[in-house]
ZAMARGU-4260 file (C-alpha; in steps of 0.2 Angstrom, whole numbers, plus 5000, padded with zeros to 4 digits):
<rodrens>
0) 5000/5000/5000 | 5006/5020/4997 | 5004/5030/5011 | 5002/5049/5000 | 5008/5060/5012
5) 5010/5077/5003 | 5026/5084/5012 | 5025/5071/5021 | 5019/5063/5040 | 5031/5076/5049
10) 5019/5092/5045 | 5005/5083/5049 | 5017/5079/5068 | 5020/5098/5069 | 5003/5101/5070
15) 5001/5092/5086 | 5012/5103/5096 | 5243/5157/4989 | 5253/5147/4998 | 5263/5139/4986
20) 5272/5125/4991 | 5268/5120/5010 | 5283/5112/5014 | 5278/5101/5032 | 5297/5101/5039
25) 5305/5099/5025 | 5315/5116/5021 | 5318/5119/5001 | 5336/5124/5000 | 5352/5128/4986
30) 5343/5120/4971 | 5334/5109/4979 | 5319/5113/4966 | 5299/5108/4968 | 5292/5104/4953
35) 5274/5104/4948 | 5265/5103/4932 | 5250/5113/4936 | 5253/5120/4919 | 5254/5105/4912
40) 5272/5105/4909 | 5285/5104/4922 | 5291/5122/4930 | 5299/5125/4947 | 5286/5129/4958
45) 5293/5147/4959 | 5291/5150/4943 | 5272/5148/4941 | 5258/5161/4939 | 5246/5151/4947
50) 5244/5147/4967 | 5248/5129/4970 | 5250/5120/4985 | 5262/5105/4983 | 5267/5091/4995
55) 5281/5080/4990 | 5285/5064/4992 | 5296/5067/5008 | 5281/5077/5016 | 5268/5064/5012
60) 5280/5049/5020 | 5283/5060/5036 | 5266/5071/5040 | 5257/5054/5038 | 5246/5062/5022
65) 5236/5045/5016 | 5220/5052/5009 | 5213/5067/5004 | 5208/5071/5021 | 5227/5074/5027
70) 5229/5084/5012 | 5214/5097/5016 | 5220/5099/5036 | 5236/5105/5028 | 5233/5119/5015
75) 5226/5134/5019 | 5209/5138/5008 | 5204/5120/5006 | 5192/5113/5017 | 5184/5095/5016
80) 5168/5088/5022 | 5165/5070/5022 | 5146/5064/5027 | 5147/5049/5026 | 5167/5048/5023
85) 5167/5038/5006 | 5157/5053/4999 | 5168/5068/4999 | 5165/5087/4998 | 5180/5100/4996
90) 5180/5117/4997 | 5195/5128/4988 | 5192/5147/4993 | 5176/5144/4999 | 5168/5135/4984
95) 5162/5119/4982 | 5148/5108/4983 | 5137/5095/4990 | 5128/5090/4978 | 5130/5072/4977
100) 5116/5068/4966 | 5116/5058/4950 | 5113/5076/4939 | 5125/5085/4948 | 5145/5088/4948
105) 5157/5094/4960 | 5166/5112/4960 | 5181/5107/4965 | 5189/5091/4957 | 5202/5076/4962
110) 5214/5071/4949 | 5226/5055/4948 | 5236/5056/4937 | 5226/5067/4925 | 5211/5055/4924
115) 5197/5066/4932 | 5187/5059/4944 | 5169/5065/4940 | 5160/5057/4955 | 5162/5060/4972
120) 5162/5041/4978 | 5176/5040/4966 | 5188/5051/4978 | 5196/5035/4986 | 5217/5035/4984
125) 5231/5028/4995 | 5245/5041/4994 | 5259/5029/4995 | 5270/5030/4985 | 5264/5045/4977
130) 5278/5058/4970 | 5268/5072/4975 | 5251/5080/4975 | 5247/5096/4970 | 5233/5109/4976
135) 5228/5121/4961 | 5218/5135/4968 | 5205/5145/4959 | 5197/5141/4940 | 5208/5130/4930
140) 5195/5125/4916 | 5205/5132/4903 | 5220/5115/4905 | 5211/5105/4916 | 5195/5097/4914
145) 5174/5099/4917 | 5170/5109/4930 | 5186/5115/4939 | 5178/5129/4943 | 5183/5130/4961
150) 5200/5123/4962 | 5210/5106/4959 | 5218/5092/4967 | 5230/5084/4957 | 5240/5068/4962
155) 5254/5061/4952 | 5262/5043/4955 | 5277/5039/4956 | 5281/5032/4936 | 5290/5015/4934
160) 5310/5017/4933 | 5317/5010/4918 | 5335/5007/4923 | 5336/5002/4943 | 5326/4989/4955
165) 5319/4995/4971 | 5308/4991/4984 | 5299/4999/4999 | 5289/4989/5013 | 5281/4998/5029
170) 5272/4994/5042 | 5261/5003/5057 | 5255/4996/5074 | 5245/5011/5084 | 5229/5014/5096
175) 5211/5009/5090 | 5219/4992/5086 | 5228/5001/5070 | 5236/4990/5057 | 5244/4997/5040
180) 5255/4989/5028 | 5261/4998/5012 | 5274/4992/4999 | 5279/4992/4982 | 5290/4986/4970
185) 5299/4991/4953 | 5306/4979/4940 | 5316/4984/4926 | 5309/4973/4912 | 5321/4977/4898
190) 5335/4991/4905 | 5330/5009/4900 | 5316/5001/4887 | 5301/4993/4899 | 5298/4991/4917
195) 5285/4987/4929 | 5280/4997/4947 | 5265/4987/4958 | 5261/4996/4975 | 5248/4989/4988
200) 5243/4996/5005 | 5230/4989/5018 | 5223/5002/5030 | 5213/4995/5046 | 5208/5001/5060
205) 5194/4999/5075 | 5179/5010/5078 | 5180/5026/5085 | 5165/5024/5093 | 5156/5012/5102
210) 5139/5008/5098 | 5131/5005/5116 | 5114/4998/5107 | 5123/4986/5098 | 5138/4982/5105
215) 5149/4986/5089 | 5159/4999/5083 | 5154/5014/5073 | 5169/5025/5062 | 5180/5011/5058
220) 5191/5008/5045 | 5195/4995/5033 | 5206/5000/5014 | 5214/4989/5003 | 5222/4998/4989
225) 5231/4992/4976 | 5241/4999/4959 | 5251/4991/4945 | 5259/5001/4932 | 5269/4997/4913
230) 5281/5007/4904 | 5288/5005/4889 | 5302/5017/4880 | 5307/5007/4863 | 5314/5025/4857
235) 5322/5040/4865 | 5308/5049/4859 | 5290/5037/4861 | 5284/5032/4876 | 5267/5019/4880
240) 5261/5018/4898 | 5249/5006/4905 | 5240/5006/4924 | 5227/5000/4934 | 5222/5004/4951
245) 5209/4999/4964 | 5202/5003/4980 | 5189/4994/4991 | 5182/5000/5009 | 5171/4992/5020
250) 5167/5003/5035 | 5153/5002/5047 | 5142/5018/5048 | 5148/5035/5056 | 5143/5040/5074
255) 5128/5052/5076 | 5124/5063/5086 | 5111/5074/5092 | 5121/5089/5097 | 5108/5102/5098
260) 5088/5105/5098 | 5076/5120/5091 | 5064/5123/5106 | 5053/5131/5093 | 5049/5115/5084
265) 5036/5105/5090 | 5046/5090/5086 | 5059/5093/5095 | 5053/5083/5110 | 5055/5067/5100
270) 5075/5070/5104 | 5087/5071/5118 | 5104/5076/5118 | 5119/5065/5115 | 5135/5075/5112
275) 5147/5060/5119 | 5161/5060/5105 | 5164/5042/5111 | 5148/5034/5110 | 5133/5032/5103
280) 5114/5024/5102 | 5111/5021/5086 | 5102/5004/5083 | 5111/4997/5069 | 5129/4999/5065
285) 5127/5002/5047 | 5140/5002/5032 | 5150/5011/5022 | 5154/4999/5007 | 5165/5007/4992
290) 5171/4998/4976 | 5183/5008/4964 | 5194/5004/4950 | 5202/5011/4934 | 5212/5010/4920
295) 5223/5022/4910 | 5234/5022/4895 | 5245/5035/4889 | 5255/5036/4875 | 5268/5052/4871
300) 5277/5056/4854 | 5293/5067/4854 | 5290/5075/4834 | 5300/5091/4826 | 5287/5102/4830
305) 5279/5094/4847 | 5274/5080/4856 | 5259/5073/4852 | 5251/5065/4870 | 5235/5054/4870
310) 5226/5048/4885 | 5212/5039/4891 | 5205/5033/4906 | 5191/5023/4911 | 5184/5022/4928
315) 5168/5015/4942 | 5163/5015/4957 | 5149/5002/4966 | 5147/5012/4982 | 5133/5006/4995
320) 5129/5016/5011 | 5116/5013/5024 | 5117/5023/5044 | 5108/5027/5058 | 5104/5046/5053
325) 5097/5051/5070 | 5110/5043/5081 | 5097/5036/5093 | 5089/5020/5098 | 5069/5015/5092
330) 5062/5017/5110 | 5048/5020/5120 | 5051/5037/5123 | 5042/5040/5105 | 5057/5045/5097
335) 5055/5045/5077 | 5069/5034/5070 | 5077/5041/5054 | 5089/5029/5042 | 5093/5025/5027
340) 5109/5032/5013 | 5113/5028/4994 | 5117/5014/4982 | 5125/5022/4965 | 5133/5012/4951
345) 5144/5025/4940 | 5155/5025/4924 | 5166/5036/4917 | 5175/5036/4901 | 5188/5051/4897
350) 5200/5053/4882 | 5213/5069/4878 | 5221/5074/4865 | 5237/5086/4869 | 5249/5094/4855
355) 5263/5100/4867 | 5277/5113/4861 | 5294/5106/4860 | 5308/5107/4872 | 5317/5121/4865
360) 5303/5131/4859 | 5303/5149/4863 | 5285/5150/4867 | 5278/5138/4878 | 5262/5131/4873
365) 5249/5116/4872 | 5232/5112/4861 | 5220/5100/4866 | 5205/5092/4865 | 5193/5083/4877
370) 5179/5071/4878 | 5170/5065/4894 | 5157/5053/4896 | 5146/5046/4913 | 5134/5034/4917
375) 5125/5035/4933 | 5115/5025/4942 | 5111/5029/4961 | 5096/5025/4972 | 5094/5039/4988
380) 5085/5031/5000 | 5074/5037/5016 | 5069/5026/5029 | 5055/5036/5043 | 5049/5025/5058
385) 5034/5030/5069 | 5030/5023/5087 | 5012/5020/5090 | 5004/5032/5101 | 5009/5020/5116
390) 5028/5023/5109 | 5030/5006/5103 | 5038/4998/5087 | 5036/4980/5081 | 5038/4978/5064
395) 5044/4960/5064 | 5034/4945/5062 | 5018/4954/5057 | 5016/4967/5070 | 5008/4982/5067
400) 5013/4995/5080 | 5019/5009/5070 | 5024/5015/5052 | 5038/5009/5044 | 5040/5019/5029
405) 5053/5020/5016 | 5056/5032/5002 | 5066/5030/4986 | 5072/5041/4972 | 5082/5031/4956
410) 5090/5043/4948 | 5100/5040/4931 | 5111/5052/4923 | 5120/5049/4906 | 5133/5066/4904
415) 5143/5070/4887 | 5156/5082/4889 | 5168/5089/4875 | 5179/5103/4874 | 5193/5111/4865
420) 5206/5121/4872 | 5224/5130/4868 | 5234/5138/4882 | 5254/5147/4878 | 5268/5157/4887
425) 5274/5169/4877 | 5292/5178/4883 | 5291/5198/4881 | 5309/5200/4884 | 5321/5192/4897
430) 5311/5193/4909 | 5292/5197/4907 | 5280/5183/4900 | 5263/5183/4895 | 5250/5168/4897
435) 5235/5166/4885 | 5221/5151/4886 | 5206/5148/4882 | 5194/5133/4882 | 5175/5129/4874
440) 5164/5115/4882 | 5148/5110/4879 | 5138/5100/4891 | 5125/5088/4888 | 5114/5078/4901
445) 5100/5068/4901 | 5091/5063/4917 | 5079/5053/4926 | 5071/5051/4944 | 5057/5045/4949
450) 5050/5039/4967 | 5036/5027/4962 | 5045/5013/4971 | 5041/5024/4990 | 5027/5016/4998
455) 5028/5033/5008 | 5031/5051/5000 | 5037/5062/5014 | 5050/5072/5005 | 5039/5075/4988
460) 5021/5081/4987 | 5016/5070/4974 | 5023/5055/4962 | 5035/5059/4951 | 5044/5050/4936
465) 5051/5065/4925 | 5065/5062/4911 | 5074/5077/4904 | 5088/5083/4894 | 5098/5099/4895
470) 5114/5107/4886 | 5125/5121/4893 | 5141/5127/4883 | 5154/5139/4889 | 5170/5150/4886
475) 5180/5151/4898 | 5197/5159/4898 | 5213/5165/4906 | 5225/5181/4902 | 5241/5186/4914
480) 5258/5191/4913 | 5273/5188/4927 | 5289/5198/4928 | 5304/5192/4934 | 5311/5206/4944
485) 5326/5195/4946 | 5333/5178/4948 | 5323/5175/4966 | 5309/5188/4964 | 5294/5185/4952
490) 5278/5196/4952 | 5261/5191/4942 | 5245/5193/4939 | 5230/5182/4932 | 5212/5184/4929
495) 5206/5170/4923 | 5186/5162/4920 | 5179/5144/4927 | 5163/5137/4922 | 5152/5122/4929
500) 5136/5114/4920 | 5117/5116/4928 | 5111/5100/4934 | 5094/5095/4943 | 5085/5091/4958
505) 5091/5075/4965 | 5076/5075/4977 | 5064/5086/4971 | 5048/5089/4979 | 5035/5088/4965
510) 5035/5085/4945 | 5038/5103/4942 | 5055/5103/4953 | 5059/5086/4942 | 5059/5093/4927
515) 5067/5111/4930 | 5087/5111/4930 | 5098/5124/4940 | 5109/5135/4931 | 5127/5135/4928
520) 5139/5140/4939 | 5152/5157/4933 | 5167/5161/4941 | 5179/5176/4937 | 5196/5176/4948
525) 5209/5190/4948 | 5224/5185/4955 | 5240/5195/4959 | 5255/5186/4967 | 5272/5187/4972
530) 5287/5174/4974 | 5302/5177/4983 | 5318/5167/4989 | 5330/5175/5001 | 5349/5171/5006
535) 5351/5156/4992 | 5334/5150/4995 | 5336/5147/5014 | 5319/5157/5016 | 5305/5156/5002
540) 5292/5168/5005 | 5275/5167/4993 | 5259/5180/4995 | 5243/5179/4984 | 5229/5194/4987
545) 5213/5187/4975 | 5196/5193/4971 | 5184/5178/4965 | 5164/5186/4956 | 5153/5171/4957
550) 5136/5169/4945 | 5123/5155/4950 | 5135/5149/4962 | 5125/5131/4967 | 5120/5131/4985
555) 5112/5117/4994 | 5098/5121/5004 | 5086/5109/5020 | 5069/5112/5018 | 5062/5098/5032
560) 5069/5082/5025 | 5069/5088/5008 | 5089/5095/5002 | 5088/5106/4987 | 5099/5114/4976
565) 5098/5133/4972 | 5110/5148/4963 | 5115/5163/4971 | 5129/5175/4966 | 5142/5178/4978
570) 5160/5188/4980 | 5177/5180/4989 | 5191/5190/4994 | 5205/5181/5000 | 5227/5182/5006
575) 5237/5169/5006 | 5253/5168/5013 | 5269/5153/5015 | 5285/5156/5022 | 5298/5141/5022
580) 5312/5146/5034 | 5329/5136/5035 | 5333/5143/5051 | 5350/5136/5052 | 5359/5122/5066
585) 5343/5109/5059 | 5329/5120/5064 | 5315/5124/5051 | 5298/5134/5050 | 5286/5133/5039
590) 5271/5146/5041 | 5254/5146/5031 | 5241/5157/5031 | 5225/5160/5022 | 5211/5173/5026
595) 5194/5173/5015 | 5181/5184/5015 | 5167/5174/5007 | 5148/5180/5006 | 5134/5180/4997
600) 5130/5197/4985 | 5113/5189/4980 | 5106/5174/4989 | 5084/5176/4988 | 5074/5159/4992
605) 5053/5160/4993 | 5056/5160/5013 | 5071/5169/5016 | 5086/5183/5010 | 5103/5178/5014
610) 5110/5189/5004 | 5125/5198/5014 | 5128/5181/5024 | 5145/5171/5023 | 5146/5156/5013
615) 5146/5139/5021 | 5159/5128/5028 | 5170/5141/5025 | 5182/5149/5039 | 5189/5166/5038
620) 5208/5163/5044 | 5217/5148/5042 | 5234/5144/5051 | 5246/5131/5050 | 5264/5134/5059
625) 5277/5116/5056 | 5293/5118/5066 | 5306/5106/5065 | 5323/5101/5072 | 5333/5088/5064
630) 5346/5080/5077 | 5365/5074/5065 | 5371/5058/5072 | 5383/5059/5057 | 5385/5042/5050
635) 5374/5035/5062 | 5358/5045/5053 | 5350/5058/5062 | 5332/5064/5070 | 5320/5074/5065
640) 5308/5081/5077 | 5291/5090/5071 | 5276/5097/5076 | 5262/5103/5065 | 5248/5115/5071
645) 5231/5119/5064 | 5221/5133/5068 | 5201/5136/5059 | 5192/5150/5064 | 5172/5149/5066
650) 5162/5140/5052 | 5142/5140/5049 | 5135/5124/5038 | 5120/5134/5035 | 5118/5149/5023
655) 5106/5156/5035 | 5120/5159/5046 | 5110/5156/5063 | 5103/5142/5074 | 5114/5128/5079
660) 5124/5123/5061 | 5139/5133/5070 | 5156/5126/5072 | 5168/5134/5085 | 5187/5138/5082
665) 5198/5122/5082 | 5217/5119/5086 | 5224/5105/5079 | 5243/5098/5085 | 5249/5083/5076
670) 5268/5077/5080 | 5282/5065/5075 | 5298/5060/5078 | 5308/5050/5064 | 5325/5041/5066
675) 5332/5038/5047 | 5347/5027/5045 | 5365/5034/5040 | 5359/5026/5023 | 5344/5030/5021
680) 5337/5011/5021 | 5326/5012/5036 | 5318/5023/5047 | 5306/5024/5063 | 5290/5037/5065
685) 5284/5037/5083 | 5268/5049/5078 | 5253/5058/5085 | 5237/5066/5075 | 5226/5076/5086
690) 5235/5075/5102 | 5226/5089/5113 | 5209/5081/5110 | 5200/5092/5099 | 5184/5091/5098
695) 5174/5096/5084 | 5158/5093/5073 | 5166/5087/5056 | 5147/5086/5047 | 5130/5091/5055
700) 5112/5098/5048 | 5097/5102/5056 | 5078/5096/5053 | 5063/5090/5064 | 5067/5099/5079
705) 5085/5091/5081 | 5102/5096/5076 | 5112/5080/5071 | 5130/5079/5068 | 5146/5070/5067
710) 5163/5073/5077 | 5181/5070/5072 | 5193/5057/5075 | 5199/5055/5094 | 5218/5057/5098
715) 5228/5044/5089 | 5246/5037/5087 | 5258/5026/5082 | 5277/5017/5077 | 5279/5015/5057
720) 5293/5005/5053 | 5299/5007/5033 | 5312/4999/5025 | 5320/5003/5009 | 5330/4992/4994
</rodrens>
């Protein structure tokens, strides 16, 4: 039987009552160089018009960074939100998304090894033996791919060498019953013509919280990752590359909370508080179940007059998650039990085209074209119980106390994406440059949802089963010039366009809401920044000052238990600002900072203005300060000590800027110490994350009288013993 409800069984309740380059430790001195391709071609990090955030593959091994959590804590104006944790959401500069939908798209994007990964379920990489990861900030639509619009993470492996064996195997032991392995292997097939690199990690750990209705564990851990590439160099100027990677987790649900009620909801009474980090209620466990794989090929042709680069990647994901949204037991005390997640089955298949210019070209410059095609199938599902007027629930065995309703939306979405883009440097002179791009996409989509399958409607007013087709195209560009005022001192300026498609309602309340999309996002950054090096490059000093004019910027909005999205236009001003100090006598400092002013100029609903408010999940200031001292034991190796400190101002989760979606400042303190042999062919980490006991809410959102949220992880440290051939 369906239960038509309108809006659903709960109104009818109410009415009864730049910082380039953040070096963690790890000072870059003499000609010690970072390099980074966030221009698609390699260029020492100091040399780049664009702000980028790069951690190499030193930093990585010693701050412990393993997923793109560790990446966000440390660099300034990105920010993450994980609910639940195999569903990512960053933020770069204040922008990004939550819309998680089949329709809709991320504004910020994850890149390994230039293979975009257009879903968020997708987001799942072990960053072990990684060569570094890079943090573009700001548009970068014109070389990257769809919908950069907000800023880009970009991880590049380490490639297969052709001419030496070598191996790496680690190993952690730590608190919450911790247990890691990682290793990899490289084989040279054929000496400088082919060889072959396999990696592997597995990443287990117990539950964070204790589920006291169950008996089990909430917040838990378990990752196996694995990665085998082929390289094959049969000429000094051809190149074919082969890889294939995967990832599977299998996680019982996060720990929720109720951390706050509205006493001027009438349902607010069906909650009580429970804002124990440590523990919870909830009356099942749950799970967080995650499937990933791809494949990519690569093939690079050294010509006269350029290299010719083709690539093409191919990717899923099966993800299936299902929690306890309320945190709470079913129980007598008429508490209405809330539950329920996503199953999503997507596709994605990418090809580029790149025309690079050659080695010895005066101007530097690349011409490309891109196609992107998706296929996704996901299931968002509701499940609503209701205790009898006695407060009972039997739903087992034929009993009748209660409602048990469940509702579901399948949603499909089939996206084609093409584009065609051309970016050049162009030397002015000795030492002034100027930088050109520009890039054309057009968007296509085709959408289905319906929730016929619901034998409850408590989110939509009606039935609905709406299939529609929508095409957005765009221009998007960037123009700049840097000048190098001498050898250590560069100055530039950018301004450059990022575009994201519309999309549609994920979970739209009537056929109406099904059948209209939301607009496409505009962003328009001007950028001016300046990169210095002091005393032989002992002290590297970066600032960035941005402006960033946002059009239809997407925003997700709660309406009861309905999530919608809607555009508003907003502005972000921002500074950033790195300083890497090699102190001298093995002391180092490394200090970032970001500030970012980020509100909304135009932000109207039917119900409310929140035009003037700042944008969600977004702090204001941003601090992270990594000292170090590095002990010489001469040949015996030496010590380094390091601390790393996290500071966040305030952040609201709501646009509304009021109620209890508030976060309060955080102070984070993570620390290590690390003994490397005089060879360099072992090392021991004795490491802490989180070690004053912070205590924040990593997720939350309010609806039927109740806030309910998540925390963050508890203290948590370890030994991690690595050897290396």
């Amino acid at each position: 039987m369906r239960i038509g409800f309108g809006r659903g069984i709960l109104l009818a309740s109410a009415s009864l009552g730049v910082l380039s380059g953040v070096a963690l430790a790890q000072p870059v001195t003499g000609d010690d160089e970072i390099i980074v391709t966030a221009q698609r071609r390699d260029q020492n990090l100091q040399d780049v018009p664009v702000t980028v955030t790069t951690f190499t593959a030193q930093e990585i091994q010693d701050a412990r960074i393993q997923e793109v959590q560790d990446v966000v804590t440390r660099t300034p104006g990105l920010n993450f939100d994980a609910f639940p944790s195999g569903q990512p959401r960053l933020h770069v500069r204040g922008i990004g998304s939550s819309d998680r939908g089949a329709a809709g798209d991320p504004s910020s994007a994850v890149f390994v090894d230039d293979i975009y990964l257009g879903r968020p379920a997708m987001v799942a990489f072990d960053a072990f033996d990684v060569e570094r990861i890079e943090v573009l900030k700001g548009p970068q639509g014109t070389l990257y791919g769809r919908n950069v619009v907000g800023g880009a993470i970009n991880v590049i492996s380490n490639a297969p060498d052709l001419n030496a064996f070598s191996g790496e195997l680690e190993g952690t032991v730590g608190n919450y019953e911790r247990g890691d392995v990682a290793g990899f292997i490289n084989a040279p097939l054929d000496e400088g013509v082919a060889a072959v690199r396999a990696s592997a990690s597995v990443r287990t750990h117990a539950g964070y919280v204790d589920n006291n209705e169950t008996g089990g564990e909430l917040a838990d851990q378990d990752t196996r990752s694995g990665r085998i590439q082929f390289l094959l160099e049969p000429t000094s100027t051809l190149r074919f590359s082969v890889a294939a990677d995967s990832t599977t987790d299998r996680a019982n649900g996060p720990g929720q909370h109720v951390v706050a009620l509205d006493s001027g909801d009438p349902l607010s009474g069906f909650w009580s508080l429970d804002t124990d980090r440590d523990s919870s209620d909830q009356e099942f466990d749950g799970r967080q179940d995650r499937d990933t794989w791809g494949v990519r090929a690569q093939a690079a042709w050294d010509l006269p007059f350029g290299t010719i680069n083709y690539l093409v990647g191919h990717r899923e994901v099966a993800y299936d998650v299902n929690y306890d949204f309320d945190g709470g037991p079913r129980d007598a005390a008429s508490r209405i039990s809330i539950a329920g997640g996503n199953v999503e089955q997507s596709e994605m298949t990418s090809h580029e085209l790149r025309l690079l210019s050659p080695a010895d070209s005066r101007i530097s410059w690349v011409l490309g074209l891109y196609a992107y095609d998706s296929d996704t199938r996901r299931d968002d599902i509701l499940n609503l119980a209701i205790p009898d007027f006695d407060g009972n629930f039997d739903f087992t065995d034929g009993g009748t106390e209660g409602l048990l309703l469940t509702e579901i939306y399948h949603q499909s979405a089939d996206v084609e994406s093409r584009a065609i883009y051309a970016d050049a440097t162009i030397p002015l002179g000795e030492r002034l440059n100027l930088t050109l791009g520009a890039r054309y996409t057009e968007d296509d989509k085709t959408y289905h949802v319906d929730n016929l399958d619901s034998d409850a409607t408590f989110r939509a007013e009606e039935d609905i089963d709406a299939t529609n087709s929508a095409t957005w195209d765009a221009l998007t560009w960037r123009i700049g010039a840097d000048y190098h005022l001498s050898d250590d001192h560069m100055i530039y300026a950018m301004v450059s366009r990022g575009f994201k498609s519309g999309g549609f309602q994920d979970t739209p309340e009537n056929q109406l809401d099904a059948s209209t999309a939301f607009d496409p996002e505009f962003a328009t950054q001007y950028e001016i920044g300046v990169r210095s090096e002091f005393f032989d490059g002992r002290v590297v000093w970066n600032n960035t000052f941005y402006t960033m004019e946002y059009e239809d910027l997407q925003v997700r909005e709660t309406s009861g238990l309905n999530i919608f999205t809607a555009n508003a236009d907003a502005t972000i001003n921002g500074y950033e600002t790195q300083l890497r100090w090699d102190i001298g006598a093995g002391l180092a400092l490394n200090a970032s900072y970001a500030y970012t002013d980020a509100t909304f100029d135009n932000y109207v609903l039917p119900s409310s203005d929140y035009t003037g408010n700042r944008l969600t999940r977004t702090p204001e200031n941003k601090v992270i300060l990594s000292p170090s001292y590095t002990l010489g034991l001469d040949a015996r190796g030496d010590v380094e000590f390091a601390v790393d400190y996290q500071y966040e101002s305030d952040i609201w989760d709501d646009a509304s800027n009021a109620g209890a979606e508030y976060r309060e400042p955080t102070h984070f303190v993570d620390a290590r110490a690390v003994y490397t042999s005089g060879n360099g062919d072992w090392s021991l980490s004795l490491w802490g994350k989180n070690l004053t006991d912070e205590v924040t809410r990593t997720h939350q959102a309010t609806f039927i009288g109740a806030t309910f949220a998540s925390f963050n992880a508890p203290p948590t440290y370890g030994v991690t013993l690595r050897w290396t051939y």
